[in-house]
C-alpha positions as CSV (number, residue, x, y, z in Angstrom):
1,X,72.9,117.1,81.0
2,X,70.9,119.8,82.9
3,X,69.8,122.2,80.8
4,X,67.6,125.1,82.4
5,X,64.9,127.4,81.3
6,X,63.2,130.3,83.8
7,X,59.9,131.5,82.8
8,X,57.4,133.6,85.0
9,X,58.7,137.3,85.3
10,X,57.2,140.2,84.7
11,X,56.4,143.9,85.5
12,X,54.1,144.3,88.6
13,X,53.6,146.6,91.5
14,X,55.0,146.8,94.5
15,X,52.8,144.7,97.1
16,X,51.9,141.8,94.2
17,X,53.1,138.6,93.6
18,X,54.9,136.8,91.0
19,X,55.9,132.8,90.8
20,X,59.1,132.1,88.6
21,X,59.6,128.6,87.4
22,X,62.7,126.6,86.5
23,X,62.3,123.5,84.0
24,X,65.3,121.4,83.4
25,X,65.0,119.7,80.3
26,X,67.4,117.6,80.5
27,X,65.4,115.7,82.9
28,X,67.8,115.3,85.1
29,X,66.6,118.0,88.2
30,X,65.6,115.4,90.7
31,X,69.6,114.8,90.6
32,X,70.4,118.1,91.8
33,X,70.3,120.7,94.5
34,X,68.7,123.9,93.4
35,X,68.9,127.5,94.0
36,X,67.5,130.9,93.3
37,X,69.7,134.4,92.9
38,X,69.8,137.5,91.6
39,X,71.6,140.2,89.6
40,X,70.1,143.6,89.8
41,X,71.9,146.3,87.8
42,X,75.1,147.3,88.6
43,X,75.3,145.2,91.1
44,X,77.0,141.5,91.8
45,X,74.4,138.3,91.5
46,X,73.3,137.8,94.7
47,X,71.7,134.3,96.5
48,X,68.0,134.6,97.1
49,X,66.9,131.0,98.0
50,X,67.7,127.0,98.2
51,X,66.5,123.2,98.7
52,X,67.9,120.0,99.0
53,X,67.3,117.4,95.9
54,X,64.5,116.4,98.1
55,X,63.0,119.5,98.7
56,X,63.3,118.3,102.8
57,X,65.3,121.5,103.8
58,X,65.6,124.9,102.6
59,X,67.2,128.1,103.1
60,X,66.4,132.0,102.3
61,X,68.3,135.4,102.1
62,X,67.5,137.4,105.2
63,X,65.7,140.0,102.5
64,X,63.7,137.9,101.4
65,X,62.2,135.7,104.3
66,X,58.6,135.2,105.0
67,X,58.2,137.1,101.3
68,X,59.7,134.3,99.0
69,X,59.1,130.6,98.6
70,X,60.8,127.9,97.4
71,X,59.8,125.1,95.9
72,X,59.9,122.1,93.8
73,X,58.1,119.3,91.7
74,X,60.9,116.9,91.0
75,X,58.1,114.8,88.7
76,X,58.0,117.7,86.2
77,X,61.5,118.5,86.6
78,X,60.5,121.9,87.4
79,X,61.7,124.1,90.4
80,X,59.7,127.4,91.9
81,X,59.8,130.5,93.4
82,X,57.1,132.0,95.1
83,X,57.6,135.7,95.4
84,X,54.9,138.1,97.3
85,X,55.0,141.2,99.2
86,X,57.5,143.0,96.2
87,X,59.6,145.9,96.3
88,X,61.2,148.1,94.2
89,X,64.3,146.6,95.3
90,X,63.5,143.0,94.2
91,X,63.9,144.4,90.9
92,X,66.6,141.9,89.4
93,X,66.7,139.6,86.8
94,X,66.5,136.1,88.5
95,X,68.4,133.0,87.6
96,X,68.0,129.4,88.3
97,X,71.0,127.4,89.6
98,X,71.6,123.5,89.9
99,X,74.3,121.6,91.2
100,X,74.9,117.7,92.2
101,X,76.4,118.2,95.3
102,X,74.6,118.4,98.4
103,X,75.2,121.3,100.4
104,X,72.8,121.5,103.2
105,X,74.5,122.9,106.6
106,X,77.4,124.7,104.9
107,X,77.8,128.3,103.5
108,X,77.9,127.0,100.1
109,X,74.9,127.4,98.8
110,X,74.6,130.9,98.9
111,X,78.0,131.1,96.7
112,X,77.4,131.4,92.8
113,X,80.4,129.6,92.6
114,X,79.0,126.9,93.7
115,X,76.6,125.9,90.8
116,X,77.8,124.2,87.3
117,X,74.3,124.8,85.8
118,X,72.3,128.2,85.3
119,X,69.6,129.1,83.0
120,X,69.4,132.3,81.3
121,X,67.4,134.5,83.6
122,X,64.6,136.0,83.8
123,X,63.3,139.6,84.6
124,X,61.6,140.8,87.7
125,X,60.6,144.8,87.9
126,X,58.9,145.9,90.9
127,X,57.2,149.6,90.1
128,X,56.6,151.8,93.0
C-alpha cells in the first residue's frame, strides 16, 4: 500500500529556493510513477512535474521549466522537487502523486485523475 507523506514547504521570498520531499512509507515507490501538482486558492489542482518509476524520463509544466526539478531516490522511497527561482505565483500548497501505471509519452500524466495515491500536501508561500 502506498502511503505518502510531503514535507519541505515553507514561507520564503520570491527569488529563493525550496526542496519538497515525498516519502512513501509503504515502501512500495520504486513500483510507481510519480508526480508533482498544485492547488493554489481558488483555483483547480494543477500538474507541476513527473518521472518514470526509473526516474529515466521526465516532464514539467511550461511555468515551471528550467525553475523546478524533479527527482527521485527510489532506495529511500522518497521522491523530490527542487523548486528555485520562486514567485508569488508558485504560492500553492503542493501534493505528491503516485500511480502504477506507466505513462511516459501520453497526456496522462498531467491529469489528477490519473493518480490512485496522494499525500496530504504541503504549503508553499512565495512573499513578494
Amino acid at each position: 500500500q502506498v502511503q505518502l507523506v510531503e514535507s519541505g514547504g515553507g514561507l520564503v521570498q520570491a527569488g529563493g529556493s525550496l526542496r519538497l520531499s515525498c516519502t512513501d512509507s509503504g515502501r512500495t515507490f520504486s513500483s510507481n510513477s510519480m508526480a508533482w501538482f498544485r492547488q493554489a486558492s481558488g483555483k483547480e489542482r494543477e500538474f507541476v512535474a513527473y518521472m518514470t518509476r526509473s526516474g529515466a524520463s521526465t516532464a514539467y509544466a511550461d511555468s515551471v521549466k528550467g525553475r523546478f526539478t524533479i527527482s527521485r531516490d527510489n532506495a529511500k522511497n522518497t521522491g523530490y522537487l527542487q523548486m528555485n527561482t520562486l514567485k508569488p505565483e508558485d504560492t500553492a500548497v503542493y501534493y505528491c502523486a503516485a500511480d502504477r501505471g506507466g505513462y511516459w509519452g501520453t497526456s496522462d500524466y498531467a491529469d489528477v485523475r490519473t493518480y490512485r495515491y496522494w499525500g496530504q500536501g504541503t504549503q508553499v508561500t512565495v512573499s513578494s
